[in-house]
C-alpha positions, 0 to 999 in steps of 0.5 A: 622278118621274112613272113613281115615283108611275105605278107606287104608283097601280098598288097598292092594298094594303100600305105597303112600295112606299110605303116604297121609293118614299119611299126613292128620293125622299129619295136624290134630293138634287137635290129639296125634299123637303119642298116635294114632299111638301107637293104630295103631300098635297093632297087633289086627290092620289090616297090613294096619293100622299098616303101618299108625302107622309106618309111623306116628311113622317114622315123629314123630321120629324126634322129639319124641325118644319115637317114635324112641323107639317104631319103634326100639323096637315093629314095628321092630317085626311085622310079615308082610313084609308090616309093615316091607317094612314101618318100612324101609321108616320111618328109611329112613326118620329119617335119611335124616331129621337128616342128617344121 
């Protein structure tokens, strides 16, 4: 986990390692999703790291109305325009797997 989120503190710019760290952090079932990206949000959490929470939050808020709740209610306050460009992906995604 450590050399995942080394390697998305490297990049600035874009969303896509975001997605595919996300991606291999979710293909792990052997972590609580849903506890780590609660740590990954944290406003101690570098922007980066606090994006990988969001768009963990995003997948799991399908199946998980705490995940909704936190996006909703905390990443929804997150200062950085970056957490925040996530926080709308993971509502979009929401929305087209519940065909809202």
């Amino acid at each position: 986990m450590k050399e995942l989120l080394n390697r998305i503190l490297k990049i600035e710019h874009g969303f896509n390692h975001i997605i595919e760290a996300g991606q291999v952090v979710l293909q792990n079932e052997h972590l609580d999703h849903f506890q780590l990206a609660e740590n990954f949000i944290e406003s101690t959490q570098p922007y980066q790291v606090r994006m990988l929470g969001t768009y963990l939050l995003g997948e799991l808020a399908v199946f998980n109305k705490k995940a909704l709740g936190v996006l909703e209610k905390t990443v929804s306050k997150d200062e950085n325009w970056r957490v925040q460009e996530m926080l709308a992906k993971a509502f979009d995604a929401y929305c087209k797997k519940n065909r809202i």
